[in-house]
C-alpha positions as CSV (number, residue, x, y, z in Angstrom):
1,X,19.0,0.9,20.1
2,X,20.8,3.6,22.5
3,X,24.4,4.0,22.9
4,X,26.6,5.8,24.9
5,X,29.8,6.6,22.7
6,X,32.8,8.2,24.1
7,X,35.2,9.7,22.0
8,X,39.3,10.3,23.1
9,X,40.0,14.0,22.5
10,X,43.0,15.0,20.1
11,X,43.6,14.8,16.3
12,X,43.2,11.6,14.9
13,X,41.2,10.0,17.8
14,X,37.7,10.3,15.8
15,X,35.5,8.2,14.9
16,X,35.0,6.7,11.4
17,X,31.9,5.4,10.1
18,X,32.3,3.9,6.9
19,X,28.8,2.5,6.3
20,X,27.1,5.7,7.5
21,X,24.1,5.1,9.7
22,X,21.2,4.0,7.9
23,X,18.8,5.4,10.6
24,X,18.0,8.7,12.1
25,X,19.3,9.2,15.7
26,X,18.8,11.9,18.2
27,X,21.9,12.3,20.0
28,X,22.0,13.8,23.9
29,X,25.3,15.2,24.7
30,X,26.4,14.5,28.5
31,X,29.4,17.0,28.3
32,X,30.8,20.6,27.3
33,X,32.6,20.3,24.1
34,X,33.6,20.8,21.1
35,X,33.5,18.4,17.4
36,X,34.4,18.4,13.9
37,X,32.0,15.7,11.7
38,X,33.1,15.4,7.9
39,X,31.2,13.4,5.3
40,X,32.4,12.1,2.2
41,X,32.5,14.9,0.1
42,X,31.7,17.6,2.1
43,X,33.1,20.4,3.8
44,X,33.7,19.8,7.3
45,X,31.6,21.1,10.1
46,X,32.6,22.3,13.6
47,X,29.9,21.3,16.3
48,X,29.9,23.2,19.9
49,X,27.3,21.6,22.2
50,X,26.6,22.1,26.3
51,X,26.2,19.1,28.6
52,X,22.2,17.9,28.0
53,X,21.7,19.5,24.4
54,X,20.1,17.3,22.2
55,X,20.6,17.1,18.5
56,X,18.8,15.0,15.3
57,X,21.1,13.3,12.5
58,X,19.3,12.4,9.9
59,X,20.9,9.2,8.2
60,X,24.0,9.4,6.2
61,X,26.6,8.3,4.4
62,X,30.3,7.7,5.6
63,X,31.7,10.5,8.1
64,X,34.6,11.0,10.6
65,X,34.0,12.6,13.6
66,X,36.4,13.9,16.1
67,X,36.9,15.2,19.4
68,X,38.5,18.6,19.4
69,X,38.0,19.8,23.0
70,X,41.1,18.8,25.4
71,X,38.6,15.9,27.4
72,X,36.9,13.0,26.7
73,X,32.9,13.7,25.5
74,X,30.4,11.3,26.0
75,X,26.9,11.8,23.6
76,X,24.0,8.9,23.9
77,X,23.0,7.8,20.7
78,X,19.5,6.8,20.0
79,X,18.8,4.9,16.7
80,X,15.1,5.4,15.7
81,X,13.5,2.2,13.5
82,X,11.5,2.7,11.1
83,X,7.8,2.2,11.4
């Protein structure tokens, strides 16, 4: 499945996935900016990307991401399946 997810910048805008993702995704960021990601239980990461990096996430558990740059960001999310 591909996505495109855009995420509202300023606190408390993020995104929460309480189920995780229980595939691997490559994600393709279509602008500048900058993100926090936290998972349950651990310390929270600060993610800078350029417009057309691309990135893998391995599965995972619950997280909140948000949008700390002072513009909407738009990243397409590709789930990869299993074999």
């Amino acid at each position: 499945m591909v996505v495109e997810s855009i995420f509202a910048c300023g606190i408390g805008s993020g995104a929460r996935a309480t189920g995780g993702h229980a595939t691997h995704r490559v994600l393709v960021y279509l602008d500048d900016g900058v993100m926090t990601r936290e998972e349950t239980g651990a310390t929270k990461q600060t993610i800078e990307f350029k417009r057309g990096d691309v990135r893998w996430r391995p599965a995972s558990g619950a997280y909140v991401a948000e949008n700390t740059s002072t513009r909407p960001i738009r990243i397409l999310e590709i789930d990869l399946k299993g074999p």
